[in-house]
C-alpha positions as CSV (number, residue, x, y, z in Angstrom):
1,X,5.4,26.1,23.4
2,X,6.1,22.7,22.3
3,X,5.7,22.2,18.7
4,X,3.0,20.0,17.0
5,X,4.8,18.5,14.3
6,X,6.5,15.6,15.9
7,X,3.0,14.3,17.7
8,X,1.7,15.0,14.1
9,X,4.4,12.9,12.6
10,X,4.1,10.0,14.7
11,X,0.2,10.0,14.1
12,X,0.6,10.5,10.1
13,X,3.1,7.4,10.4
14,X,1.0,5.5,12.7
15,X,-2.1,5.8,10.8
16,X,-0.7,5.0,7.2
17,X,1.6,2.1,8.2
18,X,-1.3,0.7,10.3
19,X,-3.6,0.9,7.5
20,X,-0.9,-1.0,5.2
21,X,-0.9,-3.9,8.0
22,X,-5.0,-4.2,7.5
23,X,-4.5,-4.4,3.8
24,X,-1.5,-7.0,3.7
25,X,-2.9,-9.1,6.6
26,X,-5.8,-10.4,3.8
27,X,-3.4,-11.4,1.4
28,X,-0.9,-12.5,3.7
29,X,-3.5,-15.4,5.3
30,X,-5.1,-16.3,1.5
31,X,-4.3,-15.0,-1.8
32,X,-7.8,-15.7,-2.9
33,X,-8.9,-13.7,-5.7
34,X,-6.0,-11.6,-6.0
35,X,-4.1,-14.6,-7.0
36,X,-6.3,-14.4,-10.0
37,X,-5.3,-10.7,-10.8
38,X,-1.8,-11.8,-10.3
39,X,-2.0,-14.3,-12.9
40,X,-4.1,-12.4,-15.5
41,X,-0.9,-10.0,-15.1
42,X,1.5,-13.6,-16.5
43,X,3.2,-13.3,-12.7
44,X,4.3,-16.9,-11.9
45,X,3.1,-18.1,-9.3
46,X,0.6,-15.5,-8.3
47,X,-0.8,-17.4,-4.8
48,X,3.1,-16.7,-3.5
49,X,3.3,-13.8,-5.0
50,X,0.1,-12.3,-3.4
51,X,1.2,-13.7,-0.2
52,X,4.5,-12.3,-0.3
53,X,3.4,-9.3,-0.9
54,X,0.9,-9.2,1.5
55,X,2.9,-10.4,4.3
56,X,5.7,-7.6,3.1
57,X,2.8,-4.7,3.1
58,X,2.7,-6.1,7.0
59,X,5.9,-5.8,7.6
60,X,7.0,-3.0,6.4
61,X,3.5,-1.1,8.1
62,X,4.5,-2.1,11.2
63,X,8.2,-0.3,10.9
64,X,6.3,2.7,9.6
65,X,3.9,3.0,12.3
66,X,6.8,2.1,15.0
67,X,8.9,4.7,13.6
68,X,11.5,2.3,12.6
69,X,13.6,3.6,9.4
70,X,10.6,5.3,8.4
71,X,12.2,6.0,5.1
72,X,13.2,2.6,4.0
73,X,9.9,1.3,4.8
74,X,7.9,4.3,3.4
75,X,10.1,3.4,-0.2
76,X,9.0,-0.8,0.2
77,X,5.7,0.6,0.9
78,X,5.9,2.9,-2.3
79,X,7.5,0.1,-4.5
80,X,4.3,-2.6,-3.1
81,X,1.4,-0.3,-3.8
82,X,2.8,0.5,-7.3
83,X,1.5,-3.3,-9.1
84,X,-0.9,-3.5,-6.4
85,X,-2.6,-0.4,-7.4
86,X,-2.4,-1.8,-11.4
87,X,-3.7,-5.0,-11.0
88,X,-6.6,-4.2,-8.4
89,X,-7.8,-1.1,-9.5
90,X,-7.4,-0.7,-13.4
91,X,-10.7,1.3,-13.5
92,X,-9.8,1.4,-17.3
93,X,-10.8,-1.8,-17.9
94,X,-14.0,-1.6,-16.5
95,X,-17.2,-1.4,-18.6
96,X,-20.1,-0.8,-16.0
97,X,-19.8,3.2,-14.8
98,X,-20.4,2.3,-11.5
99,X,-17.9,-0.2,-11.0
100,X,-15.3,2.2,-13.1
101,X,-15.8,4.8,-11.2
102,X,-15.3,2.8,-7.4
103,X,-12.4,1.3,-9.1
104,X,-11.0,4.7,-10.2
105,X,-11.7,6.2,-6.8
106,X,-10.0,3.1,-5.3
107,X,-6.7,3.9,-7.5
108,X,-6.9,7.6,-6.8
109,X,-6.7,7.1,-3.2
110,X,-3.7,4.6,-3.7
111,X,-2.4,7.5,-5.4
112,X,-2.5,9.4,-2.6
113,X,-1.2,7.2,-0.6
114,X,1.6,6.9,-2.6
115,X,3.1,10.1,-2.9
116,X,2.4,10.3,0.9
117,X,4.9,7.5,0.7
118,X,7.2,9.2,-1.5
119,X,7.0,12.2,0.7
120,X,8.5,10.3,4.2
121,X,11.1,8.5,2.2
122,X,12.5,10.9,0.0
123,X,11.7,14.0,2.8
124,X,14.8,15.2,5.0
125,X,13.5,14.3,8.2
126,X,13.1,11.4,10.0
């Protein structure tokens, strides 16, 4: 009997680097109000920085869901999400519960995705 992991695999990788390309695509076509988050942080130019970043989330999603050196683009992945995760969802700083907690669940599930991340590119298989 064939075994399930590698279809498995190829979904899991499919599924989280497609889901990096929906979130970079945003960005990548207008900074918009993350720009604003990027300057709060002192980033310089935060509209180019958001951009970048945005268009290096799709980039790098697109070689995770193709299988291409899923490792090296798992770690880009990792390293993106990391300020990302601070500067959009920094639940701490909000002051209406509602808002803190969709904010905190936001960051949680970053969190997730992030030692999902950490899992593929520090993990012995490709």
């Amino acid at each position: 009997m064939a075994s399930p992991v590698r279809p498995l695999r190829f979904l899991a990788r499919a599924a989280v680097g497609g889901s990096f390309v929906v979130m970079g695509w945003g960005p990548y076509l207008e900074a918009g109000p993350r720009a604003v988050k990027a300057a709060a942080l002192g980033l310089p130019k935060p509209e180019l920085a958001v951009t970048l970043n945005g268009g290096a989330m799709v980039v790098a999603g697109v070689a995770l869901a193709c299988g291409i050196a899923p490792r090296a683009s798992s770690a880009v992945l990792a390293a993106l999400l990391v300020p990302t995760t601070l500067a959009g969802h920094a639940y701490w700083n909000e002051t209406d519960p509602r808002a803190r907690a969709q904010q905190r669940t936001h960051f949680l599930k970053n969190l997730c995705m992030l030692c999902g991340l950490l899992e593929v590119a520090l993990g012995d298989e490709q």
